[in-house]
C-alpha positions in Angstrom: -55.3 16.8 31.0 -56.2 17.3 27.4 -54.4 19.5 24.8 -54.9 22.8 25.3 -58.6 23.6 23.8 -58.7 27.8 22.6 -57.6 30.3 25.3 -55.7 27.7 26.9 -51.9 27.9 26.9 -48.6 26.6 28.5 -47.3 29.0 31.1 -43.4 29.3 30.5 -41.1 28.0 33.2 -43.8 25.0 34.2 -43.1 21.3 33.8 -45.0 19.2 31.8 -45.5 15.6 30.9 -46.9 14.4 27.5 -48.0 11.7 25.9 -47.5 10.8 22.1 -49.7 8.5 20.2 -46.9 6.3 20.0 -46.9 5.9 23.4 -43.9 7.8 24.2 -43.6 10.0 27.3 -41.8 13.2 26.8 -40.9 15.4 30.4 -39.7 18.6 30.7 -39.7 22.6 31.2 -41.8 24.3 28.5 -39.4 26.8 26.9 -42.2 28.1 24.4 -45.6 27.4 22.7 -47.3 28.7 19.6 -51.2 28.3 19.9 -51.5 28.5 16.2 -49.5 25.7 15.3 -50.0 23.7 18.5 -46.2 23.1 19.4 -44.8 22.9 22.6 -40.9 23.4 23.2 -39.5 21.4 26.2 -36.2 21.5 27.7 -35.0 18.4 29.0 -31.8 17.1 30.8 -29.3 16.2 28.3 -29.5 12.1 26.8 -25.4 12.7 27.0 -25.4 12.8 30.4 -23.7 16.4 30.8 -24.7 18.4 33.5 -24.0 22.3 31.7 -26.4 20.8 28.6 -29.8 19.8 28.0 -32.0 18.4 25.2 -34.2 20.3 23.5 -38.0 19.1 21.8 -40.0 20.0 19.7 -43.6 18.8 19.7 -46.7 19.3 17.9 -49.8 18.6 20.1 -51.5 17.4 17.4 -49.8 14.3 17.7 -49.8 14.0 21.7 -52.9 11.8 23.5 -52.3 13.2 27.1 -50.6 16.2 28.7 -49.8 16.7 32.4 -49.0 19.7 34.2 -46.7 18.1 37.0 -45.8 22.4 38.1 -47.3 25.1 36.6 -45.2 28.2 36.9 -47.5 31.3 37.9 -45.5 34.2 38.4 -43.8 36.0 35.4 -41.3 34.9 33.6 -37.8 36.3 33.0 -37.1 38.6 30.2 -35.6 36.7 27.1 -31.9 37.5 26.6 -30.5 40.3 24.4 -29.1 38.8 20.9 -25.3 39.5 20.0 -26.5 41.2 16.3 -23.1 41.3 15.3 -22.3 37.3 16.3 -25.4 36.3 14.6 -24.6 38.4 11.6 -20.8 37.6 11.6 -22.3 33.5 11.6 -24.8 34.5 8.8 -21.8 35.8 7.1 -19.2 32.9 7.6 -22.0 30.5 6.5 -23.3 32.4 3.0 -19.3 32.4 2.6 -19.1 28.8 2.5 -22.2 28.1 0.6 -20.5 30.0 -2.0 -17.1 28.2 -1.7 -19.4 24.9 -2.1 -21.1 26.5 -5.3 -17.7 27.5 -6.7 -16.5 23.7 -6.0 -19.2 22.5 -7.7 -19.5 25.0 -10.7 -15.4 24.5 -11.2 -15.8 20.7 -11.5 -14.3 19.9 -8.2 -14.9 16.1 -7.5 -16.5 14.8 -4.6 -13.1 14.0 -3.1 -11.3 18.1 -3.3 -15.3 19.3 -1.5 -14.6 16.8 1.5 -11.1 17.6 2.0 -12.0 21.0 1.5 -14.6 21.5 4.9 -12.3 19.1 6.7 -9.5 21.9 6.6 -11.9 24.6 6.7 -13.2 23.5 10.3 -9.5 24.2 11.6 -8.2 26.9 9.3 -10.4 29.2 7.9 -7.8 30.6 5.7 -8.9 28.8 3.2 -9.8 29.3 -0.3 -10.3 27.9 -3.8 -8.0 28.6 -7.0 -9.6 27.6 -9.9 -9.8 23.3 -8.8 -6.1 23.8 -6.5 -6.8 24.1 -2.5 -5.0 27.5 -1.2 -4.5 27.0 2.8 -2.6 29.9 4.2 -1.6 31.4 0.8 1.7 28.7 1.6 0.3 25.3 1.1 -1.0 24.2 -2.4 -3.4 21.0 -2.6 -4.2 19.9 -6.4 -6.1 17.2 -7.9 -6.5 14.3 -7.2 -6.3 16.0 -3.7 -4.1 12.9 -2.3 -1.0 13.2 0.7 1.4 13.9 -2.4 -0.7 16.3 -4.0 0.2 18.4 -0.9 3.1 20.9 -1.8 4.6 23.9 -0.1 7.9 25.0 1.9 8.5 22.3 4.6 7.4 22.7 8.0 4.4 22.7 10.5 2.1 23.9 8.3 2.5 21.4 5.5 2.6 18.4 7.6 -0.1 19.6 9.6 -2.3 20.0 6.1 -0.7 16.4 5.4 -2.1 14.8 8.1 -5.5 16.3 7.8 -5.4 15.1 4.2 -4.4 11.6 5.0 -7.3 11.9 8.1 -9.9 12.6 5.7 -9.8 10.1 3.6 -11.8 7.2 5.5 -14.3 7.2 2.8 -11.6 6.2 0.4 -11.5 3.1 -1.8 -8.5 3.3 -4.2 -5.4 5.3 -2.9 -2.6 5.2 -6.0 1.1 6.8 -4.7 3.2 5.0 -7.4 6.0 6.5 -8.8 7.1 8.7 -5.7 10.1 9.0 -3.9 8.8 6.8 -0.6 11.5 5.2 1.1 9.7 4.4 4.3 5.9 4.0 5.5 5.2 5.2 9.0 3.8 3.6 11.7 0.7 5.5 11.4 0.2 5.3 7.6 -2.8 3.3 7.4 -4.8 5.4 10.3 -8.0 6.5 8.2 -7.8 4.3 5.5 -10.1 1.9 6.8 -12.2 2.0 3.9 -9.4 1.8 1.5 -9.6 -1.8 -1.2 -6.7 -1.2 -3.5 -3.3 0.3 -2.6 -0.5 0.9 -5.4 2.7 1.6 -3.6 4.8 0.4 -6.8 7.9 2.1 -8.3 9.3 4.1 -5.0 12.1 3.1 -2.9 10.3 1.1 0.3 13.5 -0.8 1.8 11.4 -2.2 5.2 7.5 -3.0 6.1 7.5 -2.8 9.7 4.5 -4.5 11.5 1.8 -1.2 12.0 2.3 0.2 9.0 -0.4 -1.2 7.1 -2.5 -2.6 10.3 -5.7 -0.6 9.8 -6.4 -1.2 5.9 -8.9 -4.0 7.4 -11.0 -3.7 4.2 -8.0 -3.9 1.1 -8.0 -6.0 -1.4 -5.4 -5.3 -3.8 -1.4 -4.0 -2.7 1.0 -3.2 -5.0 4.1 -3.0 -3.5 6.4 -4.0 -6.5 9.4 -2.5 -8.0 10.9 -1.7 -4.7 14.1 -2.4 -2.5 11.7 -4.2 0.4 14.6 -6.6 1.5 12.8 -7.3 4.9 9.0 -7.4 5.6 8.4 -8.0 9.0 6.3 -11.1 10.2 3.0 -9.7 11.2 3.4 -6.7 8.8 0.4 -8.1 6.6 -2.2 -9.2 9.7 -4.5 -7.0 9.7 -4.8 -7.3 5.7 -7.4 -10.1 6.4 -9.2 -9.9 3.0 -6.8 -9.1 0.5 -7.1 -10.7 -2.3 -4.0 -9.8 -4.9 -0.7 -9.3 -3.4 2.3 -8.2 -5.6 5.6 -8.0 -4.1 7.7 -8.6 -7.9 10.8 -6.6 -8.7 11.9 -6.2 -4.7 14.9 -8.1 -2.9 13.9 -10.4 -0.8 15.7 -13.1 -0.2 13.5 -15.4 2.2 9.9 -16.4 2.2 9.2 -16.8 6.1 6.5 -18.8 7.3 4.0 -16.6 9.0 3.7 -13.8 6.9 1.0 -14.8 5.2 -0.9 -16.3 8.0 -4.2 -14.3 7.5 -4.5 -14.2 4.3 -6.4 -17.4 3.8 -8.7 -15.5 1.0 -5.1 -14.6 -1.2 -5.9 -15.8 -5.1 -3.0 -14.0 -6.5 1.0 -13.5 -5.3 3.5 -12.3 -7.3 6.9 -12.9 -6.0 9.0 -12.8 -9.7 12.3 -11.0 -9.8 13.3 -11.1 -6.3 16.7 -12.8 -4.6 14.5 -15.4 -3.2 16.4 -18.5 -2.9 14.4 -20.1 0.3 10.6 -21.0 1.1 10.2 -22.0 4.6 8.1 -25.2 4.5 4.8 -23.6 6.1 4.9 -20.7 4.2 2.3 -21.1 1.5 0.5 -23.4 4.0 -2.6 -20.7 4.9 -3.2 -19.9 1.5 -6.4 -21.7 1.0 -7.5 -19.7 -2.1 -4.2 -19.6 -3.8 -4.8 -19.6 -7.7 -1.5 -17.9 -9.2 2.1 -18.2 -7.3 4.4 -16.3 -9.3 8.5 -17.5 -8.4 9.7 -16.9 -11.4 13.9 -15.3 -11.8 14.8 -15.7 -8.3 17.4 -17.1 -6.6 16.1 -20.8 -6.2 18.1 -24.0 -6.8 16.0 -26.7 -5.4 12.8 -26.9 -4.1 11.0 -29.3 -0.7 7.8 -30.8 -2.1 6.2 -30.5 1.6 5.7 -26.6 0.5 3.6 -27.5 -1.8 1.8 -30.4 -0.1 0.9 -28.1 2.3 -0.9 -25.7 -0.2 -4.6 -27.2 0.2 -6.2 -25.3 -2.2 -8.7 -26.2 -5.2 -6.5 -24.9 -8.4 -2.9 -23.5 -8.3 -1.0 -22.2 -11.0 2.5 -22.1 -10.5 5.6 -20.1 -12.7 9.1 -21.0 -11.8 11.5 -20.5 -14.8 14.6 -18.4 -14.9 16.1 -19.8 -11.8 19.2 -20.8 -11.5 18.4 -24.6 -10.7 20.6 -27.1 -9.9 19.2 -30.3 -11.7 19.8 -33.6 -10.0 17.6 -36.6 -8.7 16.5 -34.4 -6.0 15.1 -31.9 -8.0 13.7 -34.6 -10.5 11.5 -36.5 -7.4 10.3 -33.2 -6.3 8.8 -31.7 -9.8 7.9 -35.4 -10.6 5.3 -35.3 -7.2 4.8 -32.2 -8.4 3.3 -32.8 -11.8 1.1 -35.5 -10.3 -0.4 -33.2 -7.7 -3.9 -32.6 -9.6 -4.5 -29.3 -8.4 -0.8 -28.2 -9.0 0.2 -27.3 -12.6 3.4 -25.8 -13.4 2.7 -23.5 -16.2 6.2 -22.9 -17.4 7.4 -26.1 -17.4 9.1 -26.6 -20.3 10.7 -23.1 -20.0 12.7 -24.4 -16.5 16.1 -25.0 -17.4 19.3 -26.5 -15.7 21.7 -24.1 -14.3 24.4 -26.2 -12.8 26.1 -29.1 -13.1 28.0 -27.1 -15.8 27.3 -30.4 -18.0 23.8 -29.8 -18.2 23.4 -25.7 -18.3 20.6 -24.2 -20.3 18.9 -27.4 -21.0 15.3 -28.2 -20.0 14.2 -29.7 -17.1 11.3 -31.5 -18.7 13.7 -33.0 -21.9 16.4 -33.9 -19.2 14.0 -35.4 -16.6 14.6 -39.2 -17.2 18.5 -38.6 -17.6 18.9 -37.0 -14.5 18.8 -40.4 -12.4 20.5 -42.4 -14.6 23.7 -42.5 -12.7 21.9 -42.9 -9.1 19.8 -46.0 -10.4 22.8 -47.5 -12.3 24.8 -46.8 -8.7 21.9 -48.4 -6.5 22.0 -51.8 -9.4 25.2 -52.0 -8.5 24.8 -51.7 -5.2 21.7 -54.0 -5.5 23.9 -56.8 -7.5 26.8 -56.8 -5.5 25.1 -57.6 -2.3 23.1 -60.1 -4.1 26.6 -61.8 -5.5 27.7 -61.8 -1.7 24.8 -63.1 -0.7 24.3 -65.7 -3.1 28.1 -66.7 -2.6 27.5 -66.8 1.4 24.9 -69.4 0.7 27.0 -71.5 -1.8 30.4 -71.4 0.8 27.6 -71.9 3.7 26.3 -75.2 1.8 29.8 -76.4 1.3 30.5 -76.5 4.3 27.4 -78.0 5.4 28.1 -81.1 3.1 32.1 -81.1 3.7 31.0 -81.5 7.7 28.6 -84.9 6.7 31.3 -86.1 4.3 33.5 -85.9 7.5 30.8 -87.7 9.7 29.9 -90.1 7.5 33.5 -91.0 7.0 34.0 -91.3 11.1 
């Protein structure tokens, strides 16, 4: 049938089926209709698929280009229920409340980030109130700009870690997190949950000993970690996988002592690493080998004696600075092939070259690498010419006895 011309209505309690002008067909039980206005209310099963709820429609006929009655409902229908007054007005007051905390917020200078964090404790504790631009939950647990985990302060317990994790949990839309100079001396396992939205991390100037493998796994969208001027002696292998896009990685001013291959596996995208002022005195031959963007590599006062070129033959990448002084090298012919392949690498440059100096043998400590390069084989090359000569002397002196004897046995035939 048609919409509904004048005197004609929708019984409530009968099913109908219309259809839009979009060509959309809508089914239900009519719940209401307004002549006036032309809209129909249908109740229909719930899209969730929950028994206990259903969806309900609002449409304005005006709009609709065919309605069936599939059951009209004749008989009366049943009274409406009776209103709680005092719920409805308890929810009236409860919602002008916070419409006023969110004014006060606003008018207070609160930034966007205090407002969120703010109705994300609110939902769970509704003692909750504003003090000037500090968060009072519980008249116990003080939250003060910027509104970040270490902003959260009150006796320990429950109730502060609980406010702690809600404030860590509503921070997905996050994009810089800064939690320098704090006391940290470990990150959970969890520490990166709700942080997927995070791009630069400063973590510098605490006391991180260990990175274990989950504790940064969901920072899926950071590009920057600070994690320098710590006591990280050991950084699991894995501990930087799910860091897939970082770009600028500084680890200077910690103690570590070994570069493993495999930590740095997915971080093909990496353009900066700063590894100065550590204990490292080993990089495992494949451990700058993913880094296919590598621009600055930052070694310098570490532990590091002597170098394997095939590290560095294995960094494929367009343009690579590197900074290696104040190490305690140990300069002999070894060390002289390997920055001589080095320096001829035309994608490799060695910024601080002439700052590298000798450490050991004793003879040559505090002078430069680059002044002392063509000295350092001297003594190998003038061993190998001797080598050289004295197996030529032999030889030549095997062919001279050889062709004695030769002529001494056709003296001796001729003679016979």
């Amino acid at each position: 049938m048609a919409a509904p011309g004048p005197g004609e209505y929708f019984s409530v309690g009968s099913h109908v089926s219309c259809l839009t002008c979009l060509g959309q067909r809508l089914q239900g039980e009519v719940v209401a209709f307004d002549y006036p206005s032309k809209m129909l209310t249908l109740k229909c099963p719930s899209s969730s698929g929950k028994p206990n709820l259903s969806d309900v429609i609002l449409i304005n006929l005006a709009y609709v280009s065919d309605v069936d009655i599939i059951n009209d409902r004749t008989e009366t229908p049943p009274p409406l229920a009776s209103l709680n007054v005092s719920k409805l007005a308890s929810r009236a007051r409860s919602e002008k409340e916070d419409k006023l905390s969110q004014a006060y917020a606003i008018s207070a200078g609160v930034s966007v980030e205090g407002q969120q964090l703010f109705q994300t404790i609110h939902k769970t504790i509704k003692d909750c109130k504003w003090q000037e631009k500090n968060i009072i939950v519980m008249d116990d647990v003080v939250i003060s700009p910027p509104y970040q985990v270490e902003n959260c302060k009150g006796k320990e317990g429950s109730a502060l870690s609980h406010i702690r994790k809600i404030a860590l949990s509503s921070l997905t839309f996050l994009e810089k997190l800064d939690l320098a100079y704090n006391e940290l001396c470990v990150l959970p396992p969890d520490f990166s949950q709700g942080l997927a939205s995070l791009k630069d991390l400063k973590l510098s100037h605490n006391t991180l000993e260990h990175l274990e493998t989950k504790s940064l796994e969901d920072l899926e969208s950071l590009e920057r970690l600070d994690l320098s001027h710590n006591h990280i002696r050991v950084i699991e292998v894995g501990a930087f996988r799910g860091l897939t896009i970082l770009r600028h990685l500084n680890l200077a001013w910690n103690q570590l002592t070994v570069l493993q291959g495999g930590l740095l596996s997915m971080q093909q995208g990496l353009g900066v690493l700063l590894l100065g002022h550590n204990n490292i005195s080993k990089i495992e031959v494949e451990a700058l080998a993913p880094l296919q963007t590598l621009t600055i590599l930052n070694l310098e006062a570490n532990q590091l004696r002597s170098l394997k070129f095939k590290i560095f033959l294995n960094l494929k990448t367009p343009s690579t600075h590197l900074q290696m002084s104040e190490n305690p090298w140990t300069c002999d012919c070894d060390l002289h092939r390997v920055f001589s392949k080095i320096l001829r690498v035309r994608h490799l440059h060695v910024d601080d070259y002439v700052n590298i100096t000798c450490h050991s043998p004793l003879l040559l400590a505090g002078a430069s690498l680059g002044l002392m390069h063509s000295q350092l084989c001297i003594a190998e090359t003038a061993t190998v010419l001797i080598i050289t000569g004295t197996v030529m002397v032999t030889v030549v002196a095997a062919m001279v006895m050889a062709e004695r004897k030769r002529k001494k046995k056709r003296m001796n035939l001729e003679n016979q």
